[in-house]
Backbone as ProteinMPNN parsed JSONL, in Angstrom:
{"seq_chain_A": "XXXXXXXXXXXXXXXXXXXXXXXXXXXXXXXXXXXXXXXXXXXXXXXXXXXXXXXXXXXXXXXXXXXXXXXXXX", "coords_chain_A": {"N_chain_A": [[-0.836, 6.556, 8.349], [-1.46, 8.888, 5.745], [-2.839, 8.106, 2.472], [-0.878, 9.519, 0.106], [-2.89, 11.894, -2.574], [-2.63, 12.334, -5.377], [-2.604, 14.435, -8.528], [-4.848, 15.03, -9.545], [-8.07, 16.553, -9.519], [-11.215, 14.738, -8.135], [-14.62, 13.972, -7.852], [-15.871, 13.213, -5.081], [-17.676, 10.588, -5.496], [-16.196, 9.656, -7.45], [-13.835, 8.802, -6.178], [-12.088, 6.9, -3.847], [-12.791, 5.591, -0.748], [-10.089, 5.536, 1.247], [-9.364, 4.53, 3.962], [-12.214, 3.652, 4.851], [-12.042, 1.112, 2.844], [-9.263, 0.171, 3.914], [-10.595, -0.652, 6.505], [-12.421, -2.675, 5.551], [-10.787, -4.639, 4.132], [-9.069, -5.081, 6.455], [-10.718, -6.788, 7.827], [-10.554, -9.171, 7.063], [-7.666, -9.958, 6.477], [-4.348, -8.132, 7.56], [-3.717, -4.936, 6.411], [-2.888, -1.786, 5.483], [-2.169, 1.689, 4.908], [0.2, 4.285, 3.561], [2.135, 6.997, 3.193], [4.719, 7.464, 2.092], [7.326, 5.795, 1.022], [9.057, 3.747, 2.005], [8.135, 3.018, 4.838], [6.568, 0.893, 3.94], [8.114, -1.171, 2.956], [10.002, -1.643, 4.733], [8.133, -2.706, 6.364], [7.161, -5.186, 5.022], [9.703, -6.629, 4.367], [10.689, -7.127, 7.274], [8.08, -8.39, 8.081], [6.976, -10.234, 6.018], [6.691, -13.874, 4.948], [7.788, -16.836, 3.39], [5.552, -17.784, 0.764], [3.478, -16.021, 1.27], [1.065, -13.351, 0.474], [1.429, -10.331, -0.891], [-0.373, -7.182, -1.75], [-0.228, -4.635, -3.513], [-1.519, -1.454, -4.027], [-1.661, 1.364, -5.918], [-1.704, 4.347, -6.723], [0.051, 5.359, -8.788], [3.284, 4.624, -10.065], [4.714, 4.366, -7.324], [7.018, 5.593, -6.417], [9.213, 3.604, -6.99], [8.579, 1.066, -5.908], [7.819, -1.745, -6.451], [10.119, -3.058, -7.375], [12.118, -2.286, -5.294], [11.122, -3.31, -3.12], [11.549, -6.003, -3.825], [14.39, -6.006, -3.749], [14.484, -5.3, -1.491], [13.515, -8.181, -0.333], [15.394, -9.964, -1.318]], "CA_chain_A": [[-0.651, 7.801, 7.621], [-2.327, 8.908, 4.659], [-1.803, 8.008, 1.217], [-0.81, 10.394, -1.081], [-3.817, 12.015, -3.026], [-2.224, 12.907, -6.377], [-2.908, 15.714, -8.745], [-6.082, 14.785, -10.314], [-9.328, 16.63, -8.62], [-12.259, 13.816, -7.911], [-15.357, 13.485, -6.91], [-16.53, 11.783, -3.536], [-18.116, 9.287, -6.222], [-15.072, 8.936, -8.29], [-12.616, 8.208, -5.378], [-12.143, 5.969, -3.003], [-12.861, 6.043, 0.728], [-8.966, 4.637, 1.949], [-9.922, 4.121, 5.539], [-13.221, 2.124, 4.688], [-11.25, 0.181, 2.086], [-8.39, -0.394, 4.608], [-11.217, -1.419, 7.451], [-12.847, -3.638, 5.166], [-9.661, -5.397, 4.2], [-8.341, -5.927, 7.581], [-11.491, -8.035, 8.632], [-9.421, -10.373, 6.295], [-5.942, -9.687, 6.71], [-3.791, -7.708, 7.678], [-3.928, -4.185, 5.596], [-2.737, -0.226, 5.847], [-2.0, 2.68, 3.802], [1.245, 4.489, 3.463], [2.357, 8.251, 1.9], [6.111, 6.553, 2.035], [7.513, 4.354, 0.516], [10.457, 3.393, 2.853], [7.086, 2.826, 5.555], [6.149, -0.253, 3.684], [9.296, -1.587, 2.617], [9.997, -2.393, 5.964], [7.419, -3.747, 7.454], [7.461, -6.225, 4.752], [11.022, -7.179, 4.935], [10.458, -7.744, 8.635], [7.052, -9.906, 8.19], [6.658, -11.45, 5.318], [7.269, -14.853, 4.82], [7.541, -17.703, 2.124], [4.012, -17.877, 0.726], [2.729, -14.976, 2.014], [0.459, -12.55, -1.199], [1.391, -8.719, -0.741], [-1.035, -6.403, -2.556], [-0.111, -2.97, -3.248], [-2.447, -0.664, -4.342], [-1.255, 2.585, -5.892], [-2.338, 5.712, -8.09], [1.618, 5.458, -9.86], [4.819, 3.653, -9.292], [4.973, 4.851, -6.125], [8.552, 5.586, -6.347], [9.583, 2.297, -8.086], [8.202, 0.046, -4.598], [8.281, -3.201, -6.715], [11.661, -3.596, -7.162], [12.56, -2.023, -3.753], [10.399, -4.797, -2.482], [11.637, -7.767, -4.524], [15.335, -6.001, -3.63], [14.355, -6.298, 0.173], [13.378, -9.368, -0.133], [16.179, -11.249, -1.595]], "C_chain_A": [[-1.515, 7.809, 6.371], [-1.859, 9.167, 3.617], [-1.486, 9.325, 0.358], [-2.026, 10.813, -2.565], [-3.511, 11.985, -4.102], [-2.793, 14.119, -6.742], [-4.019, 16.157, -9.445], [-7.283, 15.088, -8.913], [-10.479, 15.515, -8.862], [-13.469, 14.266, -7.199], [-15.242, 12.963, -6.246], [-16.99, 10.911, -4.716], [-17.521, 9.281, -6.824], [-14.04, 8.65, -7.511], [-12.87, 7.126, -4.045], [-12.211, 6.515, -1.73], [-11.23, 5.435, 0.813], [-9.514, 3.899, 2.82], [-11.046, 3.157, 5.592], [-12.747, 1.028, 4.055], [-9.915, -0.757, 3.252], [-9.265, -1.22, 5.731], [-11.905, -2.706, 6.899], [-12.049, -4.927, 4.965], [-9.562, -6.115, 5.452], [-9.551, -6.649, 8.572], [-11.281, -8.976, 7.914], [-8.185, -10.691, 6.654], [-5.482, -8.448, 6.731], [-3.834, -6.362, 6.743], [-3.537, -2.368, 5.934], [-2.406, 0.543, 4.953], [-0.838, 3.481, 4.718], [1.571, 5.774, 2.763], [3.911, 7.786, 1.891], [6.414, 5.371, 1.505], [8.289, 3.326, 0.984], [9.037, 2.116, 4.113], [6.56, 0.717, 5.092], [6.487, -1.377, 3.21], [9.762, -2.436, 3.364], [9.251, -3.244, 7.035], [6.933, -4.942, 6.54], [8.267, -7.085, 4.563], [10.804, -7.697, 6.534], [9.408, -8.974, 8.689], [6.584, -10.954, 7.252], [7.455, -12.534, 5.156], [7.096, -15.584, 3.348], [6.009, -18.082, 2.034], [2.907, -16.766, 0.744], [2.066, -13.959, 0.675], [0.974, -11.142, -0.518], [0.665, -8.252, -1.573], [-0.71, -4.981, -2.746], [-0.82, -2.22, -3.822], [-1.968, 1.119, -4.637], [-2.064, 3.387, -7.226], [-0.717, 6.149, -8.762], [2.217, 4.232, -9.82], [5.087, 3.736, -8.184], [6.65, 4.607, -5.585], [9.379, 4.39, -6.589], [9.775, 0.953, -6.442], [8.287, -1.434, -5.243], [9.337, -3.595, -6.512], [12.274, -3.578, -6.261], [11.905, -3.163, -3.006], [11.068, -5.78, -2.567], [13.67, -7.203, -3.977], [15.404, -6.433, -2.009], [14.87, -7.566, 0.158], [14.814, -10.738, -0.466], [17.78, -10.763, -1.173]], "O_chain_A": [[-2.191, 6.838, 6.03], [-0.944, 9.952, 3.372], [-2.456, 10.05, 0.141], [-1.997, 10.054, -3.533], [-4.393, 11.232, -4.516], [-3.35, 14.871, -5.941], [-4.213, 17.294, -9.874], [-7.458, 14.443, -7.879], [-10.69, 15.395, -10.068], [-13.413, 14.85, -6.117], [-14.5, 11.989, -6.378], [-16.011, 10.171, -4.805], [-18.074, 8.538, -7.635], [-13.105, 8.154, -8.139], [-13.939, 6.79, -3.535], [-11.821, 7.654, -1.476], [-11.274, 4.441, 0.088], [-10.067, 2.818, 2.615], [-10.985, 2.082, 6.188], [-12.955, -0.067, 4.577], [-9.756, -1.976, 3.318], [-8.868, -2.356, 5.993], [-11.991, -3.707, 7.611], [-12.387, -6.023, 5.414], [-9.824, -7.303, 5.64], [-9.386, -6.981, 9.746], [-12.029, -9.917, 8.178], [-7.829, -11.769, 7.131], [-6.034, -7.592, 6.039], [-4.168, -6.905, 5.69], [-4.198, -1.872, 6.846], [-2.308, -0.044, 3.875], [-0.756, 3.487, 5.946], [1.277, 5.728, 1.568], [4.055, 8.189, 0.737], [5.884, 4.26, 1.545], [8.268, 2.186, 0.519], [9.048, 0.886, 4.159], [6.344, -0.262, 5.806], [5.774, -2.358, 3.0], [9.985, -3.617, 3.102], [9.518, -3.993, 7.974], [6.28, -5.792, 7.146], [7.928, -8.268, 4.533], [10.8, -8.915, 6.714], [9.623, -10.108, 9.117], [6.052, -12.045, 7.453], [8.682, -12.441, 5.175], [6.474, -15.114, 2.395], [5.351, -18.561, 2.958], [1.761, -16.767, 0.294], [2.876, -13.897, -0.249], [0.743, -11.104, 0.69], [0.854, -8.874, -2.619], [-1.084, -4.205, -1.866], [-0.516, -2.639, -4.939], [-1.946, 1.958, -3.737], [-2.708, 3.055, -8.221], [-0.505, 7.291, -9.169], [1.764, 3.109, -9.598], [5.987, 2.95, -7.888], [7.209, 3.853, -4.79], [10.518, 4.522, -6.143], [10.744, 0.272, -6.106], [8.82, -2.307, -4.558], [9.642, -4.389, -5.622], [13.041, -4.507, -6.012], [12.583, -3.844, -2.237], [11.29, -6.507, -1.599], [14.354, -8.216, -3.832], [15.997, -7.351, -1.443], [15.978, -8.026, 0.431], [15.033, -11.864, -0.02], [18.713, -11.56, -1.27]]}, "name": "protein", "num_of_chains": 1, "seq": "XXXXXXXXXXXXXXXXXXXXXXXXXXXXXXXXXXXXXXXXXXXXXXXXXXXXXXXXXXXXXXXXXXXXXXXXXX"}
């Protein structure tokens, strides 16, 4: 799905591609984009493990996803 743009107009040379960013990533690891926040919540509760780095990448708080994360998680 696709992330959430916000409310700030951009240039093509002041924003990011997602999709190239996400393809570039995942010839590393693992990597996707999200307009939810529930979306990504869960599929790190389900796979991550001990050790494991999460990165999140947002243009806010994206509905306060840290803590919902770290509440998952424990």
């Amino acid at each position: 799905s696709r992330p959430f743009q916000g409310t700030s107009k951009l240039s093509d040379d002041e924003s990011l591609d997602v999709e190239e960013m996400i393809a570039k990533i995942s010839s590393h690891s693992p990597a996707s984009s999200f307009s939810e926040v529930e979306e990504p919540i869960k599929i790190i509760k389900d796979r991550a493990q001990p050790g494991d780095t999460v990165r999140i990448m947002s243009n806010g708080g994206f509905q306060g996803i840290y803590k919902k994360i770290l509440m998952a998680l424990s």
